[in-house]
KEDREN-365099 format. One record per residue (C-alpha): residue in one letter; x, y, z. Coordinates in steps of 0.1 Angstrom, whole numbers, padded with zeros to 4 digits, always signed. Example, Ala and Ser with C-alpha at 12.3 -4.5 7.8 and 13.67 -1.06 7.14 Angstrom:
! residues 2
A+0123-0045+0078S+0137-0011+0071
END
This chain:
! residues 401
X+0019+0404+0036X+0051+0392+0045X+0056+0358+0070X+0064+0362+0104X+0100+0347+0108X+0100+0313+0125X+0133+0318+0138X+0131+0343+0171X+0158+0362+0190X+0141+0345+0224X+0145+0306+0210X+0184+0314+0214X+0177+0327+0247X+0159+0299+0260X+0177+0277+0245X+0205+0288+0264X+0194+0284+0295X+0178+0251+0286X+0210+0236+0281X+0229+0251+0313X+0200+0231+0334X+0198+0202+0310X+0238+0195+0309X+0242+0181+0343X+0209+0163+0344X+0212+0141+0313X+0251+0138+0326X+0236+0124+0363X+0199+0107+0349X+0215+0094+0315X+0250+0090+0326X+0260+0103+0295X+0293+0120+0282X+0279+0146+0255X+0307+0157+0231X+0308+0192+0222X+0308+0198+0185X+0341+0221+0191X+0343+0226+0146X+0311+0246+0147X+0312+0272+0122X+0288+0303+0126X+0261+0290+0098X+0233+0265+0098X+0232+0229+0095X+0212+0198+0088X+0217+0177+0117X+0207+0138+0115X+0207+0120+0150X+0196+0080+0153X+0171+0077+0181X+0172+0056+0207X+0161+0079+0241X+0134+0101+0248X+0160+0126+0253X+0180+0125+0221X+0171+0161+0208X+0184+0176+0239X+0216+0155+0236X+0218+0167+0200X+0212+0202+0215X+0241+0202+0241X+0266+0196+0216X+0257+0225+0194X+0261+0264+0197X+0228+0285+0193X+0190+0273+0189X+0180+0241+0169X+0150+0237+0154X+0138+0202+0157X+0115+0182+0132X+0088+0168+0154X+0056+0145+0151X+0024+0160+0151X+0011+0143+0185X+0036+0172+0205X+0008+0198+0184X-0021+0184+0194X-0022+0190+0235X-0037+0223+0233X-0020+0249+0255X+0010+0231+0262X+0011+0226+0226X+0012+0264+0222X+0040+0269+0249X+0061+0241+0233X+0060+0261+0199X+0065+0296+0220X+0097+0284+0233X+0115+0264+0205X+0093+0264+0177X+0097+0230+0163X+0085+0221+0130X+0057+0200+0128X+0055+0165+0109X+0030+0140+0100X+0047+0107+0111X+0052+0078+0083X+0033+0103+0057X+0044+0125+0025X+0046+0157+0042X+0049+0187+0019X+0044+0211+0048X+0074+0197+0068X+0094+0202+0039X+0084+0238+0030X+0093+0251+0071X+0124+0232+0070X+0134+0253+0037X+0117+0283+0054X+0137+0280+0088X+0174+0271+0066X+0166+0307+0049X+0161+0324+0078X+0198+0309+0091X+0184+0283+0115X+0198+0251+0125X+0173+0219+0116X+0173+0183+0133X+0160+0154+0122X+0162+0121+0134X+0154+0102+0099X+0145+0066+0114X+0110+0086+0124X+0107+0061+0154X+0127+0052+0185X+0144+0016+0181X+0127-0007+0194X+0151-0039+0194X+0188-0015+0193X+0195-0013+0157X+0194+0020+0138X+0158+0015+0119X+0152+0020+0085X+0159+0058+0068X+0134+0067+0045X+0158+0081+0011X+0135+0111+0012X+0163+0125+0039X+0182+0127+0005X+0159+0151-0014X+0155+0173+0018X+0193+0177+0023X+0195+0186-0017X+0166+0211-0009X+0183+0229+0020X+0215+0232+0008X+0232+0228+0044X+0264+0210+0057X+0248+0180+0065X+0261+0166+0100X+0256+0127+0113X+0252+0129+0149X+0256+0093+0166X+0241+0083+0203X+0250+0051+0214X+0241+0030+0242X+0209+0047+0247X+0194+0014+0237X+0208-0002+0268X+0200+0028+0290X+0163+0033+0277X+0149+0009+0255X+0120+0019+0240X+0097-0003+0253X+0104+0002+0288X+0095+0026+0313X+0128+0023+0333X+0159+0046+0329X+0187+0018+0336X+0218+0029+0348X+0245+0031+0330X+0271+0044+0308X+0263+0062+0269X+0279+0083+0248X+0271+0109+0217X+0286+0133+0192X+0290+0143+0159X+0311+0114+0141X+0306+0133+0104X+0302+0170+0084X+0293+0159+0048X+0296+0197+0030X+0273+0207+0004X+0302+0204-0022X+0309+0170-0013X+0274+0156-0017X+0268+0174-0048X+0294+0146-0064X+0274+0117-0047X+0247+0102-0066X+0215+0093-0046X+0222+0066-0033X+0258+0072-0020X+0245+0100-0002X+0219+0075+0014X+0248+0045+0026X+0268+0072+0035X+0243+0088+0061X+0231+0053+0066X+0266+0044+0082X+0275+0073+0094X+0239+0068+0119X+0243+0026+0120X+0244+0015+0157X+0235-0019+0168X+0234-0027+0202X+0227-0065+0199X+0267-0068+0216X+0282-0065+0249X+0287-0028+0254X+0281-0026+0290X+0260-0033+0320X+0227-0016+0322X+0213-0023+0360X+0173-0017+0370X+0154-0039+0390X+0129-0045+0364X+0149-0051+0333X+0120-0066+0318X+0092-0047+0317X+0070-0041+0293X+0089-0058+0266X+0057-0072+0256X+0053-0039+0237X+0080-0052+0214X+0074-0091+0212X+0047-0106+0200X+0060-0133+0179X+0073-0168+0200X+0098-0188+0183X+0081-0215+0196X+0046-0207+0187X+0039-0184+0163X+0019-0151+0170X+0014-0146+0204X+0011-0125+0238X+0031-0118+0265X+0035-0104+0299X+0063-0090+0317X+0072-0091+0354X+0103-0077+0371X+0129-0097+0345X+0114-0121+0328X+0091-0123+0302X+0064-0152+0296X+0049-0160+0263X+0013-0167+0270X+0004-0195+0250X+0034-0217+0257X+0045-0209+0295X+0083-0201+0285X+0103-0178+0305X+0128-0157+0291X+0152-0135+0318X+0166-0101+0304X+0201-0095+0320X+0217-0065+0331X+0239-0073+0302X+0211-0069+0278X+0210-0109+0269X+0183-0132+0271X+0186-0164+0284X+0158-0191+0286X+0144-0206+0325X+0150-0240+0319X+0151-0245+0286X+0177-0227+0255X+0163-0197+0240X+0176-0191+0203X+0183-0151+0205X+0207-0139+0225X+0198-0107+0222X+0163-0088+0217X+0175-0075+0184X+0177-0112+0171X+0144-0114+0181X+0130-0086+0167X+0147-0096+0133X+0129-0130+0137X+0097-0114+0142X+0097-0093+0114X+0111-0124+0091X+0081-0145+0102X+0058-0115+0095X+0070-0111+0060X+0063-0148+0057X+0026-0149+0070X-0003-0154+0046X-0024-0124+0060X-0056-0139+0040X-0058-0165+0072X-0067-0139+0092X-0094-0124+0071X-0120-0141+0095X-0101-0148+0124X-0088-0120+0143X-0046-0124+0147X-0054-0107+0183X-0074-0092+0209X-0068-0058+0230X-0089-0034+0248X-0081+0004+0244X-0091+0037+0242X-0099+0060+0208X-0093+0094+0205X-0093+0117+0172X-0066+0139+0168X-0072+0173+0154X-0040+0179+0140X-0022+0210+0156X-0047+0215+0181X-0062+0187+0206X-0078+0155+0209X-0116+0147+0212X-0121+0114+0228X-0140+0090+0206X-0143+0056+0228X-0131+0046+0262X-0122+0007+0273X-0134-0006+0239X-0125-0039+0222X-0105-0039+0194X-0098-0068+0174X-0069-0072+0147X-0076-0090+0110X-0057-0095+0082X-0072-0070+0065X-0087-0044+0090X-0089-0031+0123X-0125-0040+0143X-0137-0020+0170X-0166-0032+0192X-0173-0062+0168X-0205-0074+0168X-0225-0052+0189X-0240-0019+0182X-0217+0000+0179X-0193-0020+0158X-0170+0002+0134X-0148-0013+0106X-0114+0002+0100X-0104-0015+0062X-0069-0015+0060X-0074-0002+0022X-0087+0032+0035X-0060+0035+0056X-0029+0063+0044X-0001+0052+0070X-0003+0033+0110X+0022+0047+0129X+0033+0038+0167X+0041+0071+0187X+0060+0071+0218X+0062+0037+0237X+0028+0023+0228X+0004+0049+0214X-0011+0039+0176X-0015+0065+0152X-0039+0053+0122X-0046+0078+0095X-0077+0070+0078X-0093+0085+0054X-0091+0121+0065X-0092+0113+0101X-0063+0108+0123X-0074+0081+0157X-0054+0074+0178X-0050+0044+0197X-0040+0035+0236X-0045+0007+0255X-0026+0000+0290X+0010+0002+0300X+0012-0038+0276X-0008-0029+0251X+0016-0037+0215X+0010-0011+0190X+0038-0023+0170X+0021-0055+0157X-0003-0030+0142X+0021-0014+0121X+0039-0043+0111X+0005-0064+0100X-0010-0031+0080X+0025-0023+0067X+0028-0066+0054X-0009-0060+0041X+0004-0028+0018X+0034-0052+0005X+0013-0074-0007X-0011-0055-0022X+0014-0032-0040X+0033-0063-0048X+0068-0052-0028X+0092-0076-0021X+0109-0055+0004X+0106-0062+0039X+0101-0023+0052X+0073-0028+0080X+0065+0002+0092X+0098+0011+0114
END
C-alpha cells in the first residue's frame, strides 16, 4: 500500500493566508524588512536559515512563494492535540535534536520527491551569544541526498532584537533574505568540505558589533540562562534584574546597554560584548578537569522532570526536585529516597530546547528538564558535551551548540 503524500493541496492554502496575517506583524513586532526572494523559480529547494528569533521560519516563509516544509525538533510533536493540529496545517518534519536521525532524513527525501520546499536551520539551536553556531557537516550529505538548489537564507539583527535568553522583544531594526542559490551543478564540483565553508559563510553572522540600538526596559534579563562562567571567579551563578547582571559569588555588576555592550558598575569588565563572553566561557570549559567534580557537584538547581513520549505527549515524572550537576553525571534527589543517578556514559546526546528547557536522551528514554524562568540548561550541555571530548579523546572544542 502506497504512502499517503506528505505534501497537501491545503498546506499551500494555509500557508497563504499565514503569510498575508504574518507580513505586517513581524514587520510592526520585529521591525523587520523581509526581502522577497523575487528569482524564485517554480521547483523545490533546500533552504538553510541561521537562527537567531523564535520567528525565523516564518521570516524564511514570507520571502518564499508556496508551502515550506520546515525541519522541526521533536518537543513541537509531543503536545498532544496541538501537536496534531501543528502537523494538520503545515506538516513539518520531525527531528530528534543533536541525534543521528535516519527518520528526518528519509521525510526530507520523501517531501523533495513529492516537489516540496524543505527548511532547515543547520545550527539546530538558537544563538545564544549572536554568532552563527556550529553546522553539523551532515547538512552536506542531506543536500547531496536531495538533489535541490540549495539556498542560504541570512537574518541578521535578530540577535539584538531577541536574544535567546531573554523573554523581551527589544525594539528595533533587522533584516533578512536570501544572500545565495548554490545549484545542484555547482556543488557537484565542490568537494565536502567546500560545500561546508561555503554554506558556513554564506549563514556567518556575528552580532558582537555596533549594528544598532535595541531599546527594552529590561535589557538584562535572564542572561543568566547564558552565563555561568565569571571571569573573575570561575564557575558560577547569576541573577538578572532590569539591566544588570550580578555574579553571585563575587558581587560584580555588569549593565547590558541598549547598544548590546556590557560595561562593568564600578570596576572594567573584559568583554565588551556578550559574544566575548560566551567565547570565554566555552574556552574555560574546554580547559576544566571534569574529574574535580566527580564528588563535588559543579552546581545546584531545582526543576521539574518530565518524559517525553516522542510524537505524542509528556508524562510528568518529578515536580520541584533537586538536581545536582557532577563531572560525570546528573543527580536527582541525592541522598534521600528517591535519589536517581543519571551517568553521563548512558547518556546519547543533552540538548537545550527553547530558552531553557533540557533535553537528555538516556538510554531509550527522553526527560526533560525545566526549572524557573533562570534556570541554565546550557551549562548542562556544555559539561556532558566536554565529558564526551574527553572520553572519545577529541580535541575539538564542539560543546553541544
Amino acid at each position: 500500500m502506497a504512502k499517503k503524500k506528505w505534501t497537501k493541496p491545503r498546506h499551500r492554502i494555509i500557508q497563504a493566508i499565514a503569510k498575508a496575517v504574518l507580513a505586517p506583524y513581524c514587520k510592526l513586532r520585529y521591525g523587520i524588512t523581509i526581502r522577497k526572494f523575487k528569482e524564485q523559480e517554480d521547483r523545490p529547494y533546500l533552504v538553510l536559515y541561521n537562527h537567531q528569533t523564535v520567528f525565523d521560519q516564518f521570516f524564511v516563509g514570507i520571502s518564499f512563494r508556496g508551502p515550506i516544509y520546515y525541519v522541526a525538533t521533536e518537543d513541537i510533536f509531543s503536545l498532544g492535540w496541538v501537536s496534531d493540529l501543528i502537523r494538520y496545517i503545515v506538516a513539518p518534519i520531525p527531528i530528534k535534536k543533536q541525534t543521528t536521525d535516519v527518520g528526518a532524513v528519509m521525510n526530507c527525501i520523501r517531501v523533495a520527491k513529492e516537489g516540496g520546499t524543505i527548511a532547515i536551520a543547520p545550527e539546530g539551536n538558537r544563538t545564544y551569544s549572536g554568532k552563527t553556531e556550529y553546522i553539523n557537516p551532515a547538512i552536506v550529505s542531506l543536500a547531496r541526498k536531495l538533489k535541490l538548489p540549495v539556498v542560504l537564507y541570512k537574518i541578521e539583527n535578530g540577535y539584538g532584537i531577541q536574544p535567546r535568553w531573554c523573554d523581551d522583544i527589544r525594539k528595533g531594526k533587522m533584516a533578512s533574505g536570501v544572500s545565495e542559490v548554490i545549484s545542484p551543478e555547482e556543488y557537484s564540483t565542490l568537494s565536502d568540505e567546500e560545500f561546508l565553508r561555503r554554506i558556513e559563510e554564506g549563514l556567518f553572522v556575528d552580532e558582537g558589533c555596533e549594528s544598532g540600538i535595541f531599546t527594552c526596559e529590561n535589557s538584562a534579563e535572564y542572561l543568566e540562562r547564558a552565563a555561568y562562567v565569571c571571569p573573575f571567579c570561575g564557575l558560577s551563578e547569576f541573577e538578572s534584574d532590569d539591566d544588570e547582571i550580578e555574579c553571585k559569588t563575587c558581587k560584580r555588576k555588569v549593565v547590558y546597554g541598549a547598544d548590546k555592550k556590557l560595561v562593568g558598575k564600578g570596576f572594567d569588565f573584559p568583554f565588551e560584548y556578550f559574544g566575548q563572553w560566551y567565547d570565554y566561557q566555552k574556552d574555560f570549559v574546554n580547559k576544566l578537569d571534569l574529574s574535580e567534580y566527580y564528588e563535588k557537584p559543579m552546581f545546584r538547581d531545582e526543576a521539574k522532570i518530565t518524559e517525553v513520549i516522542i510524537r505524542k505527549k509528556k508524562l510528568p515524572l518529578r515536580d520541584e526536585t533537586k538536581i545536582l550537576l557532577y563531572g560525570n553525571r546528573i543527580a536527582v534527589d541525592e541522598g534521600t529516597e528517591k535519589e536517581w543517578i543519571l551517568p553521563f556514559e548512558e547518556f546519547s546526546a543533552v540538548s537545550v530546547l527553547g530558552r531553557n528547557k533540557l533535553n537528555v536522551y538516556h538510554l531509550d528514554k527522553v526527560y526533560q528538564i525545566s526549572g524557573s524562568k533562570r534556570f541554565n540548561a546550557l551549562k548542562y550541555v556544555n559539561i556532558y558535551y566536554r565529558w564526551k571530548n574527553i572520553k572519545e579523546g577529541k580535541d575539538g572544542k564542539f560543546l553541544g551548540l
